[in-house]
N, CA, C and O atoms as a CHARMM CRD file, in Angstrom:
* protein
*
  340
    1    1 UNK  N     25.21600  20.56100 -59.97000 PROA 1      0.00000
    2    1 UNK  CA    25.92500  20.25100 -61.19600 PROA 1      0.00000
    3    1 UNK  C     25.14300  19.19900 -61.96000 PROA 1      0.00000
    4    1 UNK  O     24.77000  18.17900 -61.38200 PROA 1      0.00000
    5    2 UNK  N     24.85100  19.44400 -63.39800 PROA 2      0.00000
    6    2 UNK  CA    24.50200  18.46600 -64.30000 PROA 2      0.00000
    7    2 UNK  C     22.72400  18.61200 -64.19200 PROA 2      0.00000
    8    2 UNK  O     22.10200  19.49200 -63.59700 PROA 2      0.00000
    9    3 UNK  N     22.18500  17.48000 -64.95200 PROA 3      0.00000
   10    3 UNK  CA    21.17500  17.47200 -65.22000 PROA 3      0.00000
   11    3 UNK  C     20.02400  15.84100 -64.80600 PROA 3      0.00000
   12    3 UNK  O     20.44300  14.68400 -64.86000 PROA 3      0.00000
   13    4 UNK  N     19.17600  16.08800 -64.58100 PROA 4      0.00000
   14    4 UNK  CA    18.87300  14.40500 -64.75800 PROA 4      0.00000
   15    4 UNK  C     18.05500  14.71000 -62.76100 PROA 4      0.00000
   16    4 UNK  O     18.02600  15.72600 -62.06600 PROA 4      0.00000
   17    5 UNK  N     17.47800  13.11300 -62.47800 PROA 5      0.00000
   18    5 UNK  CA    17.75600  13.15700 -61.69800 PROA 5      0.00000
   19    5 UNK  C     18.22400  13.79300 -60.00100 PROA 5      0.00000
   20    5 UNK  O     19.08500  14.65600 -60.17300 PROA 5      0.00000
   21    6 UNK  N     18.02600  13.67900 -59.04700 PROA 6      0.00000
   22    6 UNK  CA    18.57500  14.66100 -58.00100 PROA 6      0.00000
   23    6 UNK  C     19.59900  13.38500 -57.13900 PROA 6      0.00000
   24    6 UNK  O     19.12900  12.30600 -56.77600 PROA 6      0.00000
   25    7 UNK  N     20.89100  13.75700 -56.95400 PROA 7      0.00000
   26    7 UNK  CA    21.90200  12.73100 -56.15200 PROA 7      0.00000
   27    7 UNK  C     22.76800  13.84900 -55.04000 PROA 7      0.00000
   28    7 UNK  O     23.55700  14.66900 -55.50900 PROA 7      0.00000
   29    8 UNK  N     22.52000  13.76100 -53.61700 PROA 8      0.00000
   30    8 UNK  CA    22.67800  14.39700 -52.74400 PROA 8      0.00000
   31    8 UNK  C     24.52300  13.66600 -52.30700 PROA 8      0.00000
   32    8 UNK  O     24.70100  12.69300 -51.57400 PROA 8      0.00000
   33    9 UNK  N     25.34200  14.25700 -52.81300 PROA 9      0.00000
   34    9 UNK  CA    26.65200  13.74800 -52.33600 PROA 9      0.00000
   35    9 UNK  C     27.33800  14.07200 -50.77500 PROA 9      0.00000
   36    9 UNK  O     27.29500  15.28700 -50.58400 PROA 9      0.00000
   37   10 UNK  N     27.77500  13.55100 -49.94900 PROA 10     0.00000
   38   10 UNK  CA    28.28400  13.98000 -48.65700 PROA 10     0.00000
   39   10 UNK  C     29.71000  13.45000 -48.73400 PROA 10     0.00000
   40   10 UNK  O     30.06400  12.27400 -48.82600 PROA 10     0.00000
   41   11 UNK  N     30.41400  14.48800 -48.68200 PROA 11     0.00000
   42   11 UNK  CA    32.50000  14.33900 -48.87600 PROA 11     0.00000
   43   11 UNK  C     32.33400  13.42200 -47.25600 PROA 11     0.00000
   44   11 UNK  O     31.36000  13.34700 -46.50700 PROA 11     0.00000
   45   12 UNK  N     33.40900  12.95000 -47.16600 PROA 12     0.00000
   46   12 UNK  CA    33.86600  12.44400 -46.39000 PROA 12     0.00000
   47   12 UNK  C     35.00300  13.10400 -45.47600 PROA 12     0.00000
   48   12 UNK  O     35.36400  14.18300 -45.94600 PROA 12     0.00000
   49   13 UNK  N     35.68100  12.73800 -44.26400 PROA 13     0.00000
   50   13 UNK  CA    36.48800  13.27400 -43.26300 PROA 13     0.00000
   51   13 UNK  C     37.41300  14.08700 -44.00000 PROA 13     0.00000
   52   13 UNK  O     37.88400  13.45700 -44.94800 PROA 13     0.00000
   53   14 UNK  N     37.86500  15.32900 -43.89700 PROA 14     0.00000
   54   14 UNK  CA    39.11000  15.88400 -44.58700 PROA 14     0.00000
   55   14 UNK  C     38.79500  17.11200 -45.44300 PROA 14     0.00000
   56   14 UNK  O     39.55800  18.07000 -45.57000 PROA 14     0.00000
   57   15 UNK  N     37.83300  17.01300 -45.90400 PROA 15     0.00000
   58   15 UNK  CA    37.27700  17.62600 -47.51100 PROA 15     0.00000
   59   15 UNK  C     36.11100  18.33700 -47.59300 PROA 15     0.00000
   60   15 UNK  O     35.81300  18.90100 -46.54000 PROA 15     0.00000
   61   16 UNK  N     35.62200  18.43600 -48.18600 PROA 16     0.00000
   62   16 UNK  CA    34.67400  19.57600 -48.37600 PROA 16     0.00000
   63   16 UNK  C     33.40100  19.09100 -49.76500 PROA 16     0.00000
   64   16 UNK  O     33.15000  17.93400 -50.10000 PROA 16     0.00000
   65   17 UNK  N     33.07800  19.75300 -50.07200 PROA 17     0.00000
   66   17 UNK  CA    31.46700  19.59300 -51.41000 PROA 17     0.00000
   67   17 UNK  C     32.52100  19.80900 -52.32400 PROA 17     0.00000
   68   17 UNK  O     32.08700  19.29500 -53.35500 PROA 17     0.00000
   69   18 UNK  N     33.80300  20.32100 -52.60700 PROA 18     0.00000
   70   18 UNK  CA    34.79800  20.07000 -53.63700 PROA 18     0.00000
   71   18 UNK  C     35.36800  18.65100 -53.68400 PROA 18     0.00000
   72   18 UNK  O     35.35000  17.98800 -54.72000 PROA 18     0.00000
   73   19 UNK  N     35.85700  18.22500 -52.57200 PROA 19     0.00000
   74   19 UNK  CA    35.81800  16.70200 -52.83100 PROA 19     0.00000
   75   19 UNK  C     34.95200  15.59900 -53.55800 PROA 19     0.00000
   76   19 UNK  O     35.50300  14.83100 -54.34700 PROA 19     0.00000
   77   20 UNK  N     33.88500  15.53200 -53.35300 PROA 20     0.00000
   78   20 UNK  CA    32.75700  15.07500 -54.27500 PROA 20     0.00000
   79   20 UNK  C     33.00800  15.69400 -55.32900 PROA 20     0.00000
   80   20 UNK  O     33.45400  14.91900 -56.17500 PROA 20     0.00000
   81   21 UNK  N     32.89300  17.25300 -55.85700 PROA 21     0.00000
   82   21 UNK  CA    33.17800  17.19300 -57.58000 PROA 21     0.00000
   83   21 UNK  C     33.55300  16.06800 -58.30600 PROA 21     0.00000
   84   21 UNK  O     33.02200  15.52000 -59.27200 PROA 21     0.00000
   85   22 UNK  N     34.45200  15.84500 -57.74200 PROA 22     0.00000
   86   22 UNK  CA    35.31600  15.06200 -58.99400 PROA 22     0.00000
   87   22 UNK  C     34.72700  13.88300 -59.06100 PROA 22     0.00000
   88   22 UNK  O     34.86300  13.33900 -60.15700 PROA 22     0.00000
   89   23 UNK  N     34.07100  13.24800 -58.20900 PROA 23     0.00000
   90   23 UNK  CA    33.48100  12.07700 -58.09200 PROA 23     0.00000
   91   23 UNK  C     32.23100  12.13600 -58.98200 PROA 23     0.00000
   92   23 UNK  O     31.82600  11.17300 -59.63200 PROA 23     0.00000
   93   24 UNK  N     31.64500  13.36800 -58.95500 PROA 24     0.00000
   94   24 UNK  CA    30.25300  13.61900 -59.88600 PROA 24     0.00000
   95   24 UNK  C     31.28200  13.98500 -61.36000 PROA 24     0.00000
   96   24 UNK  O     30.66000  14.10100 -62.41600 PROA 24     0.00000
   97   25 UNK  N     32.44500  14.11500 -61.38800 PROA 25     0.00000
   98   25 UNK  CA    32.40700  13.93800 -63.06500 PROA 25     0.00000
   99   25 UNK  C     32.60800  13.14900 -63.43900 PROA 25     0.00000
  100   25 UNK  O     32.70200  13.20700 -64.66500 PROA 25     0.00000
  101   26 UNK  N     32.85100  11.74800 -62.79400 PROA 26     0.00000
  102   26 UNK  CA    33.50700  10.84600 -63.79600 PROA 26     0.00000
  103   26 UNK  C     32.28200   9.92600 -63.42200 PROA 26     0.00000
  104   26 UNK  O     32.17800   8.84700 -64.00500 PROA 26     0.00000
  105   27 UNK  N     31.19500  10.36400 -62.31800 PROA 27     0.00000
  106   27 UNK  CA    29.91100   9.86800 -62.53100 PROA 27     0.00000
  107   27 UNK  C     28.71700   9.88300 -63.78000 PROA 27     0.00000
  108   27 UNK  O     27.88700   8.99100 -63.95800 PROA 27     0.00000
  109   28 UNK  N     28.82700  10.83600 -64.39600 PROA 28     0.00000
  110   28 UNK  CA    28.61500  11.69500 -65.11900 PROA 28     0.00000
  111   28 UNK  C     27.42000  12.36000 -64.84300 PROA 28     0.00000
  112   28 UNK  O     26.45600  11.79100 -64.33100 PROA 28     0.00000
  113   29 UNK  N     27.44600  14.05200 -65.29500 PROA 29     0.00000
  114   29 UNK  CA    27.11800  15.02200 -64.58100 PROA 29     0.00000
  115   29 UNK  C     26.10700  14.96800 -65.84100 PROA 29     0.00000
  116   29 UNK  O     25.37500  15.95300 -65.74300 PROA 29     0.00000
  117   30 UNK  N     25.83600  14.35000 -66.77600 PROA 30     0.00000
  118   30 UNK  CA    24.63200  14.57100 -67.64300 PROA 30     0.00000
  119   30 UNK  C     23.61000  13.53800 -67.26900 PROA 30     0.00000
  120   30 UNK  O     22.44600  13.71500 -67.63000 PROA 30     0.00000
  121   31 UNK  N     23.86700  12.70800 -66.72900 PROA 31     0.00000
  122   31 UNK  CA    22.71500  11.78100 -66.46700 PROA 31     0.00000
  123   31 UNK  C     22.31400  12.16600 -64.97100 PROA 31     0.00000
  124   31 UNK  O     21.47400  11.43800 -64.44200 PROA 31     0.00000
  125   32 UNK  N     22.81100  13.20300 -64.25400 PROA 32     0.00000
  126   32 UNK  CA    22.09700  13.19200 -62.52800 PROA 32     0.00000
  127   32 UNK  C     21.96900  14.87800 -62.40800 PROA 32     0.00000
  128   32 UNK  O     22.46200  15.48900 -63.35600 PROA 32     0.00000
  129   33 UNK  N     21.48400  15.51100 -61.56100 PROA 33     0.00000
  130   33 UNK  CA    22.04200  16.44900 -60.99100 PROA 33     0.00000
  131   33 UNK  C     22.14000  16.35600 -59.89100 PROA 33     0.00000
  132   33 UNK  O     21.22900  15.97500 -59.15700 PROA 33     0.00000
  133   34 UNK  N     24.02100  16.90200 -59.27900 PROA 34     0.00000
  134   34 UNK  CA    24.68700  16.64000 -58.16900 PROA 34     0.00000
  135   34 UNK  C     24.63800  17.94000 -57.17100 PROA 34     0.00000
  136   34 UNK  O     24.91600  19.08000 -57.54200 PROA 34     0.00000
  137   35 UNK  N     24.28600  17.62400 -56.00500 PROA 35     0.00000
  138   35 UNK  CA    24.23400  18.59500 -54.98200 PROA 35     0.00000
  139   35 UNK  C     25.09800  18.05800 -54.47700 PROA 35     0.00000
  140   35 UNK  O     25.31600  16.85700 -54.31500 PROA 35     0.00000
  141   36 UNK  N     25.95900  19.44600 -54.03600 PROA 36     0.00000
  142   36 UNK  CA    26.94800  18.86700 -53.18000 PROA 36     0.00000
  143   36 UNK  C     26.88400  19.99100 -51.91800 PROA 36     0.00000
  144   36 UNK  O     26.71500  21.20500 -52.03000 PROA 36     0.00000
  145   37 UNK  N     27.08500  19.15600 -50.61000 PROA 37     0.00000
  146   37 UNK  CA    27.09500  20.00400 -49.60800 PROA 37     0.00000
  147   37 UNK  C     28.67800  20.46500 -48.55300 PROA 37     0.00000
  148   37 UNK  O     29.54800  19.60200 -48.43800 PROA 37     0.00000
  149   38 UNK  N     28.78200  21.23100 -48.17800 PROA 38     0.00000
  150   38 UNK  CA    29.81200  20.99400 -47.09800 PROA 38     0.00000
  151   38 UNK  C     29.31200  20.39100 -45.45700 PROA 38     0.00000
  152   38 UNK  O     28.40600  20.99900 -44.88700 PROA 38     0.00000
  153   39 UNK  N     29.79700  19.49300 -44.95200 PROA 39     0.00000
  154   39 UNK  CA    29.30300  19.09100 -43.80700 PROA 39     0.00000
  155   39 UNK  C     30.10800  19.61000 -42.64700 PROA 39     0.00000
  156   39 UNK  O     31.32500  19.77100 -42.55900 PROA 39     0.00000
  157   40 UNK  N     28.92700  19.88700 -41.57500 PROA 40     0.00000
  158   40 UNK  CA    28.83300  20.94200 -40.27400 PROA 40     0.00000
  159   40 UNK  C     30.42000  21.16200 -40.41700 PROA 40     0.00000
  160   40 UNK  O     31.00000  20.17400 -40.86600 PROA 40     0.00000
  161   41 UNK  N     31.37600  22.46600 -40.06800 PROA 41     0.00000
  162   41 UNK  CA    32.39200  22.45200 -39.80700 PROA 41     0.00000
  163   41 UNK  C     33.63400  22.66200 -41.15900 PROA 41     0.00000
  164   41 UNK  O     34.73900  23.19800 -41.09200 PROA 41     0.00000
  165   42 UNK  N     33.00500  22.07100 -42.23600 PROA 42     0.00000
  166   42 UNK  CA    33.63300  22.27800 -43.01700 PROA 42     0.00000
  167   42 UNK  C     33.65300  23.45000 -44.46700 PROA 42     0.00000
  168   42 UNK  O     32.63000  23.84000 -45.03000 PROA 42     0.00000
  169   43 UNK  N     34.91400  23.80600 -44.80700 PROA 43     0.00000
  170   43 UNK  CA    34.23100  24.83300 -45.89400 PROA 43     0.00000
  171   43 UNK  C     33.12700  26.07000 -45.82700 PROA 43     0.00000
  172   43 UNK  O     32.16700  26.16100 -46.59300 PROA 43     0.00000
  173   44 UNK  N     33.34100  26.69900 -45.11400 PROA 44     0.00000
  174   44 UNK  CA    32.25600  28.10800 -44.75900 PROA 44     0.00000
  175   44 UNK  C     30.84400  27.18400 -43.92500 PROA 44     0.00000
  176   44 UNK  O     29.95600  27.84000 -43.38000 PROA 44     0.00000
  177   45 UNK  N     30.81700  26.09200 -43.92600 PROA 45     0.00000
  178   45 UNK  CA    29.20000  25.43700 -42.90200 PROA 45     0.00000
  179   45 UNK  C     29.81700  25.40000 -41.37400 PROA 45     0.00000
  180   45 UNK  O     30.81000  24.94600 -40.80500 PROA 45     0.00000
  181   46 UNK  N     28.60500  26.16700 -41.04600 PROA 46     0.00000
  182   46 UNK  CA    29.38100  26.59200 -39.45800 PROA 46     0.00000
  183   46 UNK  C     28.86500  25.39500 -38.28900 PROA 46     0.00000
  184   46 UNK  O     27.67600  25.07900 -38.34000 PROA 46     0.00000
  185   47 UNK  N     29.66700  24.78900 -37.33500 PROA 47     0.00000
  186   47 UNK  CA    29.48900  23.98800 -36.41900 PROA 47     0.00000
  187   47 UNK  C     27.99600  23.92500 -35.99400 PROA 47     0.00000
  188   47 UNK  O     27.42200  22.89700 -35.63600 PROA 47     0.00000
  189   48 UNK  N     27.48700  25.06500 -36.07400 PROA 48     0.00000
  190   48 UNK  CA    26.34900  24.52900 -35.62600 PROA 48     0.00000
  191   48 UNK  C     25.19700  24.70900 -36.25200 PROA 48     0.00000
  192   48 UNK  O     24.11700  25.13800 -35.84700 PROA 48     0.00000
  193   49 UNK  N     25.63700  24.24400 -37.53100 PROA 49     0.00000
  194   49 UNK  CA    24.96100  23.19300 -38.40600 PROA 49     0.00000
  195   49 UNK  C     24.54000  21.65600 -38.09500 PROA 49     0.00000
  196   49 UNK  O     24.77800  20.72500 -38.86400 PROA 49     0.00000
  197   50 UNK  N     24.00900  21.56000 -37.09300 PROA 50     0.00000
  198   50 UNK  CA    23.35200  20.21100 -36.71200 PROA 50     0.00000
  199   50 UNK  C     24.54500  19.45300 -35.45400 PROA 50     0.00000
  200   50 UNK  O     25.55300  18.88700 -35.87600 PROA 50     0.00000
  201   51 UNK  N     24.40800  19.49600 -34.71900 PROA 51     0.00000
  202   51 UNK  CA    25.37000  18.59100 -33.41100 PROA 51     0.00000
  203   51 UNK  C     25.26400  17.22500 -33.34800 PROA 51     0.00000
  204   51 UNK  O     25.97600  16.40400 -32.77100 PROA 51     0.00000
  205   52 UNK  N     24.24900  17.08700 -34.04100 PROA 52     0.00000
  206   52 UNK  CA    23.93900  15.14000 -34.20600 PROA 52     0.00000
  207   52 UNK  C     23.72500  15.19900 -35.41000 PROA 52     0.00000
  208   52 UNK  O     23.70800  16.06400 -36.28500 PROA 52     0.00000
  209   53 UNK  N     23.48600  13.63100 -35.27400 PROA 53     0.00000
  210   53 UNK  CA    23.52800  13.09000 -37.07500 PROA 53     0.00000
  211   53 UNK  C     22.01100  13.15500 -37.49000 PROA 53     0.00000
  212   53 UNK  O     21.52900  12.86300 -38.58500 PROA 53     0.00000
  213   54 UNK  N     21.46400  13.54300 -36.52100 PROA 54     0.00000
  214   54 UNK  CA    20.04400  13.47000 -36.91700 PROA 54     0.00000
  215   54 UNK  C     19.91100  15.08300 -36.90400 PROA 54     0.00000
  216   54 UNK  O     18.98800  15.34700 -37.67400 PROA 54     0.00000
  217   55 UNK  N     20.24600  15.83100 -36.55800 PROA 55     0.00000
  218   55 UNK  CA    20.21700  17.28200 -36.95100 PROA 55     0.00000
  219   55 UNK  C     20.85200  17.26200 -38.31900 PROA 55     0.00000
  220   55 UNK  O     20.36900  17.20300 -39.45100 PROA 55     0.00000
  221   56 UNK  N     21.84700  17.31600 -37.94800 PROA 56     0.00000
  222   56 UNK  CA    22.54500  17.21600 -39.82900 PROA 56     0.00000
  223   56 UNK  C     22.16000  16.84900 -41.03200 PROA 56     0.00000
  224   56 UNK  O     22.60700  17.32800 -42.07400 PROA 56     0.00000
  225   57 UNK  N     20.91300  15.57400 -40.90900 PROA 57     0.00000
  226   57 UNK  CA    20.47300  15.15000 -41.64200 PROA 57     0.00000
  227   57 UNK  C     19.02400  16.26900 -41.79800 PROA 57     0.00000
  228   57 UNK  O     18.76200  16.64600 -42.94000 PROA 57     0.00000
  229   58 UNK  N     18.30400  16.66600 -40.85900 PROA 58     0.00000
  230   58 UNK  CA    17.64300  17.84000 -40.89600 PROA 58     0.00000
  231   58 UNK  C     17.71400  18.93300 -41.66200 PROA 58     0.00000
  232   58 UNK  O     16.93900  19.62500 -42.32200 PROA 58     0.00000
  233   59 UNK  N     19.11600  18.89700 -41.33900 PROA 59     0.00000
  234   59 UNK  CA    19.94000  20.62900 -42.00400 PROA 59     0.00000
  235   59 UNK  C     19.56200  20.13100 -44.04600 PROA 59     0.00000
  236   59 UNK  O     19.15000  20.73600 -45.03600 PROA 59     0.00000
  237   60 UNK  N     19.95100  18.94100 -43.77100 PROA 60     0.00000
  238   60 UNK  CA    19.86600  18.69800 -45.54800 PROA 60     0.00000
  239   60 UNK  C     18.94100  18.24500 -46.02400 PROA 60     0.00000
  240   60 UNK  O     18.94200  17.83400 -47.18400 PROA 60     0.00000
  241   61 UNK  N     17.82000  18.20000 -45.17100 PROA 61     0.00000
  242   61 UNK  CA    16.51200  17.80500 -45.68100 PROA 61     0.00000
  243   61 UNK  C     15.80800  19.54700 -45.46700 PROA 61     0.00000
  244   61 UNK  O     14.60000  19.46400 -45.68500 PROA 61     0.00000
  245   62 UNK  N     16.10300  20.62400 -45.21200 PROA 62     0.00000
  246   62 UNK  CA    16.11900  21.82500 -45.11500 PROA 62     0.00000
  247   62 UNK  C     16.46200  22.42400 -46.85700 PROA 62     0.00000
  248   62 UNK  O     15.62100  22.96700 -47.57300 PROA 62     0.00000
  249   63 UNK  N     17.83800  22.15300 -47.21700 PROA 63     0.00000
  250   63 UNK  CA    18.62800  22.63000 -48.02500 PROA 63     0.00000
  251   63 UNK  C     17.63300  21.99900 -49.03300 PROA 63     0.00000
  252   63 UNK  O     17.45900  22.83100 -49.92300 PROA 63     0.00000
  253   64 UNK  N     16.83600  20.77100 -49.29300 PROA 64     0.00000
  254   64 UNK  CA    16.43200  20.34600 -50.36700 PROA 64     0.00000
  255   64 UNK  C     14.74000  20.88800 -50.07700 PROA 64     0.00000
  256   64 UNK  O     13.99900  20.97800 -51.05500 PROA 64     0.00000
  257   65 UNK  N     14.35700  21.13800 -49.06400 PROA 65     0.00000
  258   65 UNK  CA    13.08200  21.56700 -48.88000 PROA 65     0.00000
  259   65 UNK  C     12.99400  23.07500 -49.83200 PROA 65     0.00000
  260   65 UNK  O     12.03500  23.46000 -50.50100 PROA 65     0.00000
  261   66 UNK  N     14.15100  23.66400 -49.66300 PROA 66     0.00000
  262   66 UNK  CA    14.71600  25.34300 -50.21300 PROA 66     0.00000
  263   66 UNK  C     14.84300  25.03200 -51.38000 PROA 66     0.00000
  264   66 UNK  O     14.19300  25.79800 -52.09300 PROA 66     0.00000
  265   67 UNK  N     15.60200  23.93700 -52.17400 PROA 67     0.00000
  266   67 UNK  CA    15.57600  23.78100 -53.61900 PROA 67     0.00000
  267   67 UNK  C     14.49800  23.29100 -54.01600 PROA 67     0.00000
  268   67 UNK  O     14.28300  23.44200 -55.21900 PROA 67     0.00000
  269   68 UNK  N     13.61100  22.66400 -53.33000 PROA 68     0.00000
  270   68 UNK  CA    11.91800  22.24600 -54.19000 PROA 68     0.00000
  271   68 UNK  C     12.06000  20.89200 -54.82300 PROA 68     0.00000
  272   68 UNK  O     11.29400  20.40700 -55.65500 PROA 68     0.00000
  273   69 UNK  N     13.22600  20.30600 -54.28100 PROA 69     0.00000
  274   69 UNK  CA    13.68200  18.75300 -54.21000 PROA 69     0.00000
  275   69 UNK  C     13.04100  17.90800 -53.22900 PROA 69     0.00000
  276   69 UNK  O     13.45600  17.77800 -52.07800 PROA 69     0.00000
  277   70 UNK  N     11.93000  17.28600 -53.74800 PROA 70     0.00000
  278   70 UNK  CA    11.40200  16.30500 -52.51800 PROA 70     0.00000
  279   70 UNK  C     11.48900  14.98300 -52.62300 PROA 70     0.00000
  280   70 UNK  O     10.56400  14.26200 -52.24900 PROA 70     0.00000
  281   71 UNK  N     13.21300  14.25100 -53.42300 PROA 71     0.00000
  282   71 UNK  CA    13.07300  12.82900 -53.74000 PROA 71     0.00000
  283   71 UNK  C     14.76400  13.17000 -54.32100 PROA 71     0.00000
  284   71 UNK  O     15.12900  13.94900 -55.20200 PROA 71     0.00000
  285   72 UNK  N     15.69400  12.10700 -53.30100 PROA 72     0.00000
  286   72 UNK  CA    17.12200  12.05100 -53.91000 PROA 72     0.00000
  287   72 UNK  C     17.38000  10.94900 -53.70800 PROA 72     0.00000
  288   72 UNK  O     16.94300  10.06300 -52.97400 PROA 72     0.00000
  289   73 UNK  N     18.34500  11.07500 -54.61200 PROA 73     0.00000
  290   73 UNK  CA    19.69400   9.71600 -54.49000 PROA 73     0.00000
  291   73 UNK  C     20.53700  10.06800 -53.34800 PROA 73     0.00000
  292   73 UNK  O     20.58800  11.28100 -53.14000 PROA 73     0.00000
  293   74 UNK  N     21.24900   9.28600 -52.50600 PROA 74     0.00000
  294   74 UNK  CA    21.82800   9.57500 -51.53100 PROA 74     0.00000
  295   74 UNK  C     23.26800   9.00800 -51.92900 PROA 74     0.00000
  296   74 UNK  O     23.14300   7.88200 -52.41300 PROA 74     0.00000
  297   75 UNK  N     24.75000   9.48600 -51.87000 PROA 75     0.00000
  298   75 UNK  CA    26.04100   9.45400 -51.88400 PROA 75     0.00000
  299   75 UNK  C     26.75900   9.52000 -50.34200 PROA 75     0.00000
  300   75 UNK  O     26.15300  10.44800 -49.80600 PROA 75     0.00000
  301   76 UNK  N     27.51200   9.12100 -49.59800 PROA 76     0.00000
  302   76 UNK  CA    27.88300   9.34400 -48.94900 PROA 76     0.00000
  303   76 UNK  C     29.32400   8.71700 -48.66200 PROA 76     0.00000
  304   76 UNK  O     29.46100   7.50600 -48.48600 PROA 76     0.00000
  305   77 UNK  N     30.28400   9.53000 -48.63100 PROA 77     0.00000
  306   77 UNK  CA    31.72500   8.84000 -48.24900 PROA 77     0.00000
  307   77 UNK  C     32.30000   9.27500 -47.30900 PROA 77     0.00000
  308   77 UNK  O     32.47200  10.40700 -46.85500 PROA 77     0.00000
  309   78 UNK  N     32.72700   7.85800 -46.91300 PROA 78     0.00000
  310   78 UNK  CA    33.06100   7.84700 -45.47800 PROA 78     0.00000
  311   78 UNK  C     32.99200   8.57300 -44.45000 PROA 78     0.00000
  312   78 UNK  O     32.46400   7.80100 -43.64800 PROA 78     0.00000
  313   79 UNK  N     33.23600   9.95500 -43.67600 PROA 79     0.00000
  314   79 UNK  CA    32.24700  10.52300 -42.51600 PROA 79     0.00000
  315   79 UNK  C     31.42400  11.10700 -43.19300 PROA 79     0.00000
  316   79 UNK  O     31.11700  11.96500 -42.36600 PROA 79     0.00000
  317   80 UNK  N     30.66100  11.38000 -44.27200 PROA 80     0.00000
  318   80 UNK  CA    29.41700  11.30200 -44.54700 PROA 80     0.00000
  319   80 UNK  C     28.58600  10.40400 -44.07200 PROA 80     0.00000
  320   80 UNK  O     27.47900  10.88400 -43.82400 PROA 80     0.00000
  321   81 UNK  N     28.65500   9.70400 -43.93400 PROA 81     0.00000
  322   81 UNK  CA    28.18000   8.24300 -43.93500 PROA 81     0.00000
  323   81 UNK  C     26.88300   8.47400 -42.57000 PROA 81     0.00000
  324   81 UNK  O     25.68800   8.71700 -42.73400 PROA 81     0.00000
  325   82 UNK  N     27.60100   8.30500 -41.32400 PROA 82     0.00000
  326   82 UNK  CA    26.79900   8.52200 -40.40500 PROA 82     0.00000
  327   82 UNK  C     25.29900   9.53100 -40.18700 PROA 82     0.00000
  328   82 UNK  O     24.16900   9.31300 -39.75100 PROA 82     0.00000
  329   83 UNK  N     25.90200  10.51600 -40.66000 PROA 83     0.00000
  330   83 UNK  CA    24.15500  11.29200 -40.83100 PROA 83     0.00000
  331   83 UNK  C     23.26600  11.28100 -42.08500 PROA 83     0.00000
  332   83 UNK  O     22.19000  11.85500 -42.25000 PROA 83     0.00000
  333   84 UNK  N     24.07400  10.36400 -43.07500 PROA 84     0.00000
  334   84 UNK  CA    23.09700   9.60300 -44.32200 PROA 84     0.00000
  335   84 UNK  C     22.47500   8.49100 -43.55900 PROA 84     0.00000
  336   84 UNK  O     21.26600   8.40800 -43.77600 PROA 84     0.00000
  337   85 UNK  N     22.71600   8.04100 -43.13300 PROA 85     0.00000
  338   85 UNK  CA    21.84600   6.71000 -42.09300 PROA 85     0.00000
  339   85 UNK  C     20.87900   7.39600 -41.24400 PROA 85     0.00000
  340   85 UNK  O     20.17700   6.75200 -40.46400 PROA 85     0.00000
């Protein structure tokens, strides 16, 4: 979503890459462009999508290797958090 920029968002416990939406609009979606992911388990991303936080973080350094993104902003709320570190 949006333009600008690359900012890699991670939803937190509960939610999904729809959770972040809303956070990238009132960020505003013209000054960045927002990737948003679902993390392992959630929203169609299947468990074994990474078992550690260092796989997981793999999996999304994968997803941006595939988009031709080699430099982001990092977002992360709350169980995001751990495999952004």
């Amino acid at each position: 979503m949006g333009n600008g920029p690359a900012v890699l968002v991670l939803h937190g416990t509960l939610g999904g890459y729809d959770q972040v939406q809303v956070l990238a609009q009132r960020l505003g979606a013209s000054t960045s462009k927002f990737i948003f992911v679902s993390r392992r388990g959630y929203v169609r991303t299947p468990l074994s999508t990474g078992a550690t936080f260092e796989e997981q973080a793999d999996a999304y350094a994968s997803l941006l290797d595939e988009l031709g993104i080699d430099k982001v902003a990092l977002i992360a709320i709350s169980g995001g958090g751990p495999s952004a570190l």
